[in-house]
N, C-alpha and C positions, 0 to 999 in steps of 0.2 A: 504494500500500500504506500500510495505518495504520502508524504508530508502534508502537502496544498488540502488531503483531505480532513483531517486533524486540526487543518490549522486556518481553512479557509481563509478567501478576501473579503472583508465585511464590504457590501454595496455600497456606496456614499446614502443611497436611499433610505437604507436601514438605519443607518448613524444617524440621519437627522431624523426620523422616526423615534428614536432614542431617545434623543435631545427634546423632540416636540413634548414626547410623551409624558417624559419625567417636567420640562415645565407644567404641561396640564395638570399633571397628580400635585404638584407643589399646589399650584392654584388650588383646585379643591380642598384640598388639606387648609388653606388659609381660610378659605370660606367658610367651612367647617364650621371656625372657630371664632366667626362672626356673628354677630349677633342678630343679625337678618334669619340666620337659618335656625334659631330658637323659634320663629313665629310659623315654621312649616310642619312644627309636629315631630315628634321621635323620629318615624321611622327614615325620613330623608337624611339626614344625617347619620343615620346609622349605613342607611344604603349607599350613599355616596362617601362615607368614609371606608367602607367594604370595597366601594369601586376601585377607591384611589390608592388602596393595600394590594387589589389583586393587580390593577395596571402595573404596579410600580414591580411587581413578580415577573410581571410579561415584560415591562421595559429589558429587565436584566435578563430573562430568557430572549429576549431577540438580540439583543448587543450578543447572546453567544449562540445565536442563528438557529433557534430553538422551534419545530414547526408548533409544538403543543402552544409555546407562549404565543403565537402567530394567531391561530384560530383562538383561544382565550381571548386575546386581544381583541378579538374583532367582535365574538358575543358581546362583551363588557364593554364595547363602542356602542354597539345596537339595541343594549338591554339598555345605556344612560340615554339613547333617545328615544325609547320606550317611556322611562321616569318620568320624563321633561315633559311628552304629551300628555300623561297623566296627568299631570303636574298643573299643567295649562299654559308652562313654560316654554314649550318649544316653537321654535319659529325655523322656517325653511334655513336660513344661513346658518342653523346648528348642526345641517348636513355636511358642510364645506369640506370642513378640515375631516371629520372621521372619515367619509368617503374617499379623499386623499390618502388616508392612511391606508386603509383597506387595499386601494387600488395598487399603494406603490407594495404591500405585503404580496398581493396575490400577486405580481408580477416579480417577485424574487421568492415564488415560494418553491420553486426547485430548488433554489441555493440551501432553503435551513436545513436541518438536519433533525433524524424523529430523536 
């Protein structure tokens, strides 16, 4: 077996997938801890501090080219904009960025590794 397989080239895609991600999980972590999100009730807070604990497991599983964290990642994208229409939060440009993500995943998802 080569090396290159062991030790793959991380995509620039995924690196900044990385970067995005763990900004987003910071962001919700700070929200969190806002006092805005006391007036939505227990369970959002609980569920969006769950979100930002399993992202932040996927961020570090795809930095090492993980396909579990890949698919993880994308439920835990579509299950927060699930939340958000509940919610009566969501608005069309909360697509933007997870569909980016998604997109640039599934077109590097031969490279991760199971």
């Amino acid at each position: 077996m080569t090396e290159s397989r062991f030790n793959p080239a991380k995509p620039f895609a995924v690196t900044a997938i990385c970067i995005i991600g763990l900004i987003n999980a910071i962001q919700i972590l700070n929200v969190l801890l806002s006092p805005m999100v006391k007036q939505l009730g227990a369970f959002y807070p609980l569920y969006f501090g769950t979100s930002a604990l399993i992202s932040l497991a996927c961020i570090i599983g795809l930095w090492l080219l993980r396909r579990w964290a890949a698919l993880t990642y994308i439920l835990v994208l579509l299950g927060n904009q699930a939340v958000l229409l509940s919610m009566g939060l969501w608005e069309p440009t909360a697509l933007v960025v997870p569909i980016v993500i998604i997109g640039v995943i599934l077109r590097h998802f031969k490279q991760l590794r199971d």
